[in-house]
Each structure stands twice: as C-alpha cells, then as structure tokens.
ZALUM-789528 format. One record per residue (C-alpha): residue in three letters; x, y, z. Coordinates in steps of 0.02 Angstrom, whole numbers, padded with zeros to 5 digits, always signed. Each point is the difference from the previous one (the first is absolute). Layout:
// residues N
alaXYZ/...
END
This chain:
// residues 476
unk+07496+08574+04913/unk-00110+00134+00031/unk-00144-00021-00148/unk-00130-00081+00134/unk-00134+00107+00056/unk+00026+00088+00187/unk-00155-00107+00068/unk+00075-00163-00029/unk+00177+00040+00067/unk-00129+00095+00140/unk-00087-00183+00028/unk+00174-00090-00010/unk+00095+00102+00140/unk-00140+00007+00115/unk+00020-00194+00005/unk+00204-00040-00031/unk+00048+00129+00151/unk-00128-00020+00132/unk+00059-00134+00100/unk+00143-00068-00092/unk+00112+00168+00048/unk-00084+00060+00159/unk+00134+00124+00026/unk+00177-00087-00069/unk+00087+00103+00102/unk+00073-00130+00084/unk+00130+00013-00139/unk+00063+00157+00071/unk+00093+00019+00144/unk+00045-00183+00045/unk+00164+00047+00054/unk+00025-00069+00186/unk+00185+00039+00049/unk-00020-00136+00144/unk-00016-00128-00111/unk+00042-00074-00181/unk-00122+00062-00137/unk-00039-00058-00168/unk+00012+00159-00106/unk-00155+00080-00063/unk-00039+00135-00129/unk-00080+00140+00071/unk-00070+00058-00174/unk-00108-00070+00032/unk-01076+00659+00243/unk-00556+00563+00044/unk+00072+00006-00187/unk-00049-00140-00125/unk+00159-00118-00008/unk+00025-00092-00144/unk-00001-00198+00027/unk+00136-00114-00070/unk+00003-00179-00057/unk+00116-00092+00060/unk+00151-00032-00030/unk+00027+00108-00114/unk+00147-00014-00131/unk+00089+00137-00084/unk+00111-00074-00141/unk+00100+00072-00107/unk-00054-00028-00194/unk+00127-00095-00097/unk-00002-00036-00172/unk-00075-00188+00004/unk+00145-00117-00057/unk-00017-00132-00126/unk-00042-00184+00055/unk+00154-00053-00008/unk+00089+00137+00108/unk-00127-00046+00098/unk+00035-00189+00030/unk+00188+00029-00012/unk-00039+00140+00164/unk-00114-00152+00083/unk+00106-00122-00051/unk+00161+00115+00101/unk-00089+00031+00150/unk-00054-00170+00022/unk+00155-00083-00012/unk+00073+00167+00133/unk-00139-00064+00127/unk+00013-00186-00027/unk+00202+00009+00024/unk-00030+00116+00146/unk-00088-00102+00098/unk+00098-00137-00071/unk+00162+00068+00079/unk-00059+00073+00159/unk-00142-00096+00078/unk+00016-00041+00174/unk-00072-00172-00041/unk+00134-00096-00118/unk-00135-00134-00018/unk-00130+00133-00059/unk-00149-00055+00109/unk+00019-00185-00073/unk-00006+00080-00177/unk+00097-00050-00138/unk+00052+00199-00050/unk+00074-00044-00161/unk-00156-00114-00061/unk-00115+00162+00068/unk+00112+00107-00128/unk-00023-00130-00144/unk-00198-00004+00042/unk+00002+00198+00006/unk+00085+00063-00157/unk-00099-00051-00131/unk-00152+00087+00079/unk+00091+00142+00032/unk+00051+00006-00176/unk-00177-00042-00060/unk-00055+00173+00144/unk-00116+00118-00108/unk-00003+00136+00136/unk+00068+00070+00153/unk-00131-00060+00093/unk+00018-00173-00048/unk+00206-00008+00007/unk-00005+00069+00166/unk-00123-00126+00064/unk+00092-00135-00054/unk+00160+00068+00079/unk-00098+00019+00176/unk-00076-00165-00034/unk+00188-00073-00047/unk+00058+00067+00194/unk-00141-00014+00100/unk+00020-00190-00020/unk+00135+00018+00109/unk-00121+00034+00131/unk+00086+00121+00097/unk-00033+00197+00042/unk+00104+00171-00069/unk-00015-00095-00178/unk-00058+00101-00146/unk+00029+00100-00188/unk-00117+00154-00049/unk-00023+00151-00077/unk+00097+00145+00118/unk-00130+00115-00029/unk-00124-00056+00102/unk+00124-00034+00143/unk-00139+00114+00153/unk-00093-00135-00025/unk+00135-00136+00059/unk-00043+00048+00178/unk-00115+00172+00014/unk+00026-00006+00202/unk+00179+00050-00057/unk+00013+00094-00158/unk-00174+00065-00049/unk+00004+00208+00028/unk-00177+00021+00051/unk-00112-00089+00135/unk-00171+00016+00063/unk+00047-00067+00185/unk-00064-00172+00014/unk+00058-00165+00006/unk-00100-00152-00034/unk-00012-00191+00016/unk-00112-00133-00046/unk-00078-00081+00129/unk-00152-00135+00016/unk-00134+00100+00027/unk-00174-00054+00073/unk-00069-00181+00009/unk+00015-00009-00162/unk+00174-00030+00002/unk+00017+00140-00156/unk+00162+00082-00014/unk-00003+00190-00023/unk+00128+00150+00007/unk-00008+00065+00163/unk+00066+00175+00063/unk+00130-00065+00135/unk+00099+00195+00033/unk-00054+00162-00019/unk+00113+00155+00020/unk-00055+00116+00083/unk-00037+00156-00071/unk+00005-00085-00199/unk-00118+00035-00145/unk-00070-00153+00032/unk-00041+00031+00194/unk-00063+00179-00061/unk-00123-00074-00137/unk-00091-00113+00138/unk+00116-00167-00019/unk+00027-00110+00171/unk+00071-00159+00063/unk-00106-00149-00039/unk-00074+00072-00165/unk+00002-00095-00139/unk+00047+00029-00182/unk-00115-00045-00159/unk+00091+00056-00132/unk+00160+00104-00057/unk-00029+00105-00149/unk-00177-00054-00025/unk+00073-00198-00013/unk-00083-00104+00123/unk+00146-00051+00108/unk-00084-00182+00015/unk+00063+00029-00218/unk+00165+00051+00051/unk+00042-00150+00082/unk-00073-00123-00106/unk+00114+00084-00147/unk+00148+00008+00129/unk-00029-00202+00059/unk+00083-00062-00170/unk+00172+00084+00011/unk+00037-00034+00174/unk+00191-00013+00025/unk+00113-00091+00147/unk-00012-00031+00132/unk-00125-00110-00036/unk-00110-00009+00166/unk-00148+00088+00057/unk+00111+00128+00080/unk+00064+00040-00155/unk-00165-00016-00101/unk-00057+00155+00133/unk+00154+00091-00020/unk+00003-00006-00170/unk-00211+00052-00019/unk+00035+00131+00134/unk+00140+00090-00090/unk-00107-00008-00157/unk-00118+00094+00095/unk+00099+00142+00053/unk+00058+00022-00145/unk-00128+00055-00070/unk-00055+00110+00150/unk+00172+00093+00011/unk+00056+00106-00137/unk+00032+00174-00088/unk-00009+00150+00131/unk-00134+00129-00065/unk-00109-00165-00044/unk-00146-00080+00079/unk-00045-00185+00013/unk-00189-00049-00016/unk-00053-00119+00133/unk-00162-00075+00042/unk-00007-00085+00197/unk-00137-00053+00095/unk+00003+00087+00193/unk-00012-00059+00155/unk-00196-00029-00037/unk+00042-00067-00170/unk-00054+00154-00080/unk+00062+00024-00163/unk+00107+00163-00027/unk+00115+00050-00131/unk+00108+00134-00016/unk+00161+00098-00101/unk+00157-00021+00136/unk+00141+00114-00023/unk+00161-00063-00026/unk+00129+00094+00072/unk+00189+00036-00005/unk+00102-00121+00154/unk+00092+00103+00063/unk+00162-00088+00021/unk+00105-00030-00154/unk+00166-00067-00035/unk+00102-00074-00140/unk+00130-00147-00003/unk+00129+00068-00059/unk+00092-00127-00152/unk-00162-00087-00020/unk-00148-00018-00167/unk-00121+00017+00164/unk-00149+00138-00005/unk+00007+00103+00157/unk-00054-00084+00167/unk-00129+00091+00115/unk+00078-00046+00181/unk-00122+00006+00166/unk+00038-00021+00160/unk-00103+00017+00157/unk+00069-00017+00198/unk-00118+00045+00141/unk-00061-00055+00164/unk-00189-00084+00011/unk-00125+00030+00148/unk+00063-00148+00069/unk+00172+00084+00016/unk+00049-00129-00110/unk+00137+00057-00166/unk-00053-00039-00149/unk+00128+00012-00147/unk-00075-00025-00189/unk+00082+00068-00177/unk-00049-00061-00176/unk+00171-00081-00043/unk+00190-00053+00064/unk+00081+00153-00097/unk+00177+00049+00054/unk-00061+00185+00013/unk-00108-00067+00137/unk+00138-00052+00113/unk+00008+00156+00119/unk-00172-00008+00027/unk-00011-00182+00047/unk+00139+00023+00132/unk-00052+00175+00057/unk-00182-00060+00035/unk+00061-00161+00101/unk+00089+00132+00105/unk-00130+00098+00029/unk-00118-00170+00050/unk+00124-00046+00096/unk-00102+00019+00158/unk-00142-00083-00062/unk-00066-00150+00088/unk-00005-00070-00169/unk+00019+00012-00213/unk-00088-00045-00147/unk+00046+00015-00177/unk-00131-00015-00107/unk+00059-00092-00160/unk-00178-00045-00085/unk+00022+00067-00174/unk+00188+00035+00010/unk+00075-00087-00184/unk+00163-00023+00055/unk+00161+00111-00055/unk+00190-00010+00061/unk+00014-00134+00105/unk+00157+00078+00108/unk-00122+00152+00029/unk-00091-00123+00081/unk+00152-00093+00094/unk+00046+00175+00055/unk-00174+00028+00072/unk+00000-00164+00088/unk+00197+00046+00086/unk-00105+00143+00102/unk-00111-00170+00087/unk+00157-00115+00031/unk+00177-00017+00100/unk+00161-00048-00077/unk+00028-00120-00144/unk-00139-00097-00053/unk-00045-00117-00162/unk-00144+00094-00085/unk-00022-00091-00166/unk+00090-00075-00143/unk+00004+00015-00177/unk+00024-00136-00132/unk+00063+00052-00160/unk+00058-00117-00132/unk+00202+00008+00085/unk-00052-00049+00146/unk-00090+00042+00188/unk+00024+00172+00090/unk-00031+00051+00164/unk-00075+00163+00044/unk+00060+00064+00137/unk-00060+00125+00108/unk+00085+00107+00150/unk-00129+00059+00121/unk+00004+00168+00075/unk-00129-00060+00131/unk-00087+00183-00007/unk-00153-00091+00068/unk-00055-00161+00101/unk-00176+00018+00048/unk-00124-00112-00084/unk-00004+00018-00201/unk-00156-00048-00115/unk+00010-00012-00180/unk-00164+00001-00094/unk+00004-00080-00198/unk-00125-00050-00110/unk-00015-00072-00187/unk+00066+00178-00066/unk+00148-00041+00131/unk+00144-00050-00138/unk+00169-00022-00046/unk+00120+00104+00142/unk-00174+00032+00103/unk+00020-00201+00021/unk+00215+00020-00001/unk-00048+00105+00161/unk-00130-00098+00079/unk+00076-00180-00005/unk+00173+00065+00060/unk-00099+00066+00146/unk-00121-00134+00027/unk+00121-00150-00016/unk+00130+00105+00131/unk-00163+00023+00126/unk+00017+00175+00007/unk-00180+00039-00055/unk-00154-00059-00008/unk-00073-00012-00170/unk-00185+00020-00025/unk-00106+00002-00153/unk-00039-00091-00145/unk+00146-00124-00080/unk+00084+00097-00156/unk+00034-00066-00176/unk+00177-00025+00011/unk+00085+00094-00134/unk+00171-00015+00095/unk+00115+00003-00157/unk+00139+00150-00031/unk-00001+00065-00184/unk+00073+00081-00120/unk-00064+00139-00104/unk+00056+00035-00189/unk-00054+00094-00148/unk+00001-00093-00152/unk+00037+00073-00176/unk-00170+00041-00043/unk-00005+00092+00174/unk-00104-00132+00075/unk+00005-00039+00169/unk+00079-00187+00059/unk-00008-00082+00188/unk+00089-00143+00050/unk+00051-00069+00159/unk+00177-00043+00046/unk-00042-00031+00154/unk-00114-00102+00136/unk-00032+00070+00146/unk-00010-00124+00173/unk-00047-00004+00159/unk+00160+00015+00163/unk-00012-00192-00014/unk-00013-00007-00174/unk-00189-00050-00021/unk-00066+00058-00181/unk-00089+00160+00000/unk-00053-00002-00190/unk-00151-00067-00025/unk-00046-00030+00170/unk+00004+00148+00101/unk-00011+00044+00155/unk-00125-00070+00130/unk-00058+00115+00130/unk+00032-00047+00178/unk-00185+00065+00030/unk-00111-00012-00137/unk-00140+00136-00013/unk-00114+00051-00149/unk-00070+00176-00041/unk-00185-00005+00011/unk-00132+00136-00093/unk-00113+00008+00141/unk+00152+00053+00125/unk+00079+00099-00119/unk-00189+00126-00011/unk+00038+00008+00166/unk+00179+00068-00023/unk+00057-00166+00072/unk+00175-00045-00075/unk-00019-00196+00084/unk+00178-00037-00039/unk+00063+00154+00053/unk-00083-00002+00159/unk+00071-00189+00033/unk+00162+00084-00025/unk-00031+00129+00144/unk-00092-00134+00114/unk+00150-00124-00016/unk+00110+00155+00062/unk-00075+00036+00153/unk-00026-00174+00041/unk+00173-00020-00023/unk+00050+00155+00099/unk-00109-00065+00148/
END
C-alpha cells in the first residue's frame, strides 16, 4: 500500500483533507449531559534556514506487496468504508443516493485501482457524492496538512485570504493578520500585501491545480475555504525551515524573501486519539475602544478555562467580540460551554440529527456577561465556529458580522483503517435552535462586510472595526 512515490500521496493529501476534514473534531467530545446524544468515537513555522516543500511525508518503507495483496487490501478497506457509512449515516436516504447501486458502480474500479493515488481518489470521489462536509479516506501521514491552523508545528505569523483585488476583479492571496513580532513582520511583510508565489510556484498555479479536487460543501464559500487552506499549507510547516515567498507591497513592488518558520508555542496531545499534536492559541485583551476582544485558533477542551476566565475579566466591558474568521471548527460542547458564559438559564442551542433520530443541545447559561456580544466569521469560519455562531445568532444574543461561511455543520467520526489510513465520516448533522440546516448553507451574517486590500495597507481590519462601531452604537 505503500509502493507509490511520496509526491503523489504528497499531491493526494493536500487535496482529500483540505476542506473535506476541516478539523473533525467535532467527533470528540459530543457528550452533552443535558440532553440525549448519539454516541461518537473519539478516535477519531541571521543563519541560513533550510526551506521545505510541503507537505512533506515520511513513510515507512515496506516491502511492496504483490498485486493481489494489494486488491484483496483495496478490496477490504473499501467494503470497511462503504458499510461504514452504510450503517451510520445520518441521512438513511443517502442524499437521494441509491448507496448499494454506488457500491456496485465502485468495486470494479476499485478492483481495477493500479495505485494509491488512484484507489484513494475513487474512494473520496465514492463519498463526496454524498455532498456533505467531515467526509474523507487518506494516507495518515500527511495528516498537518488536514488543517495547518491546527496541527502544523511551525508558522511564519500570517494569515491570508483571497479577495477581489483591483478593477480587475482578479483574485489574489492577500495578507489579512500579522502577529506581531513574527518572522514574517521582522522580514518586512504587512497587511494588504499580496502573495505571488509559494515555493517559487506562482500561486495564480496553485489554484488552478487546486480548482479540480475541490470537495463539499460545494459553494463558493467552500471553493475559498478549501483554496485558502491549500494555501497555508504550504506556508506553515517544519520549525527550523523557511518558506520562499514572492509579494508585491503596498506600491506593488515586487519582493521576495526566506520566512522563518518557527516552533508555536502551545502544544497538546489528545489523549486515545491517531491525531498529530494540536498547536492551541488563544488571545483575550481589551482594544482602544475599551472594547474585549476574545480570538483562539480552535474549540479545544484545553481551552475552556481560558474562554471563561477572559469573559470574566471583560466583564466590564461596554462590549465583546470574538473573532471567529479562520477558526475550523473543533468540539462543539467547547463551544456550547463558551456560549453558557453569554446566556441565562435553560436555553435550546442546537440539535443534532443522527441516523436514530433528533437531539437537542442544550445549554445552561451561567449569564457571566450581558453587554452587547459580536461574533465575526468568514469563509474559513467552519464546522463548531458555525455550531457557535448560529446557536447565538438564531437566540439574538449577538450580532453576527462578516462574510457567510461554508457550512460544514456535520459531527464525525475519526478511524484508522488497517493500512493505518485515516477515515471521516459523519454521524451526525448539525442544525440550527429551530432546526434550519446548517450543512451546506451556512451561516448568513446579520451585517455583511468584506475585507478590502486598500483598507487593510492602511491597517484597517473593515469587519473588525464594524464589530467595534456596532458596540458603541449599541452601548449609546
């Protein structure tokens, strides 16, 4: 299973995981003890620094099996992912699909596979015609690349999105966040900039390559999501590695330059899990305005404290903002627990449908604060990001402003199969308080507002500074 070359497994996971995935860790943690649950599984970046291309694979050399141990392995873990899905999708109908028909259709080429590359494409293919997020089979190795915001070690200190640059109308990766004190802010990198090319590959390439092996949900939310994370995954990496970049400035001057990757800081293992280690952030402070802002990287249960100790201490704010733009999702009671600090007593927060049936999600608020609340999403807003946000927009108890998200509101499951690939598989939809369909859809921002490159080279954050506007209008 093994005998492929590293760069075609490379070019395969940096296309099945992307999107499809976007942080599955809605499969972990699910439990809600105020309310019935289907049951999950939880297994679910002055010296030269050499650069990396990404992802890179490290694979352990096997003797290379005949062809028929080969087929009979394809042949096993086709029929393991089929019958999963078969016996746990939330939809018994299968999306309108006949499942057993799409089995009959599927073996024979999966029989006839050649490679891994091929037999692992056809699997994706075989699920993604279900159409629905947290859906997807491939190699473990190259599992930092799922979703590098989460579990790639080193980072240069950027974030990017592509936006519509120009009269043009040309769409180009845009720096959108800059830490401060990064490699990249100390090599000459600022807001608005805009990228060329990763690794000498024009990044107009990139996405042309990337366009073909788009997976759900299919809308241009999820077309962006999916090109973005491609994107940063090739800009986050090994620690003790650079990343060659070549951006235009602010006069569309052409630079390029070596960034440092280096170590995150933060890192954590789940413990009973296949899952590479996670690289948490979190960030709580108070803006000129006075106004809290609240933003961390993904709903991870070790995050907890710090959510409810930094809603304390904003408590005398005249108002909050969490800044979800770029947050992949992750346990969706982390994010129920986060949204008890914002409410009083017993409320409806969600539901999920499995295949046995509807549950509620309950939530018990501890009604730490009651001042005005603003959450901020984009297209890189997914999965428990969107859990949080339509619990809280549908209850009125915030104000959401952005751009509408992909909706990739499903809870998975995460396995390892024989061969110690990686399989994703939802058990679960995830829907709005009233029981509107997230998946798919999304969610639509109260107050729509687009980043623009011309603000942003003025340090201008337009959707952030909505946020803080509609605070102290409200506070008035």
């Amino acid at each position: 299973m093994k005998q492929n070359a590293l760069k075609t497994l490379n070019f395969l996971l940096s296309h099945i995981f992307d999107c499809a995935i976007a942080l599955s860790l809605c499969a972990c943690g699910v439990a809600n003890t105020q309310s019935p649950k289907p049951t999950l599984a939880t297994v679910s970046t002055p010296t030269a620094v050499p650069t990396r291309a990404k992802p890179t694979v490290t694979s352990t050399v096997t003797p290379t099996p005949a062809p028929t141990d080969i087929h009979d392995e394809y042949q096993q873990m086709f029929e393991t992912v089929w019958g999963t899905v078969n016996a746990t999708f939330f939809d018994p109908n299968f999306a309108g699909l006949d499942w057993q028909a799409v089995h009959d259709r599927y073996e024979p080429l999966i029989l006839a596979a050649e490679d891994d590359e091929t037999f692992y494409q056809l699997l994706n293919q075989m699920l993604w015609g279900l159409k629905v997020s947290h859906t997807a089979v491939g190699p473990a190795e190259g599992w930092p690349a799922v979703e590098p915001v989460v579990f790639e070690p080193g980072a240069i200190g950027i974030d990017l999105r592509l936006l519509i640059v120009g009269a043009t109308g040309k769409e180009q990766a845009v720096i959108t966040r800059l830490d401060a004190g990064s490699t990249a802010e100390q090599a000459g990198l600022r807001l608005g900039y805009i990228l060329l090319s990763i690794e000498a590959v024009p990044v107009e390439q990139i996405i042309a390559n990337a366009e073909g092996r788009l997976a759900p949900p299919y809308n241009d939310q999820g077309r962006i999501n999916f090109l973005t994370n491609h994107l940063l995954s090739l800009i986050y990496g090994d620690p003790g590695t650079c990343v060659i970049l070549t951006y235009l400035d602010e006069k569309d001057e052409m630079h390029e330059g070596c960034i440092e990757r280096i170590q995150r800081p933060r890192e954590t293992y789940m413990a009973g899990t296949p899952l590479p280690p996670f690289h948490l952030e979190f960030e709580s402070k108070g803006l000129e305005s006075g106004v809290g802002y609240i933003r961390f990287n993904t709903f991870y249960p070790d995050l907890v404290p710090e959510m409810v100790q930094a809603v304390a201490a904003l408590k005398d704010s005249p108002g909050i903002i969490i800044d979800l733009r770029g947050n992949p999702g992750g346990d969706p009671s982390v994010a129920e627990q986060l949204a008890a600090q914002f409410m009083d007593g017993q409320v409806l927060f969600g539901k999920f449908k499995a295949r046995p049936g509807i549950m509620d999600r309950l939530v018990i608020g501890k009604n730490v604060y009651t001042g005005p609340l603003v959450i901020l999403i984009d297209a890189m807003s997914f999965s428990a990001s969107e859990h949080f946000s339509s619990g809280m927009q549908a209850l009125g108890r915030a104000v959401v402003i952005g751009e509408r998200t992909p909706g990739g509101a499903s809870a998975a499951n995460v396995t390892v199969l024989p061969n110690g690939a990686i399989f994703v598989y939802p058990v679960a939809e995830i829907l709005a308080p009233d029981g509107t369909r997230l998946e798919g859809y999304g969610i639509k921002p109260d107050i729509h507002v687009d980043l623009e490159r011309n603000q942003l080279l003025q340090g201008i954050d337009a959707q952030l500074q909505a946020a803080i506007d509609t605070i102290i209008e409200t506070a008035r």
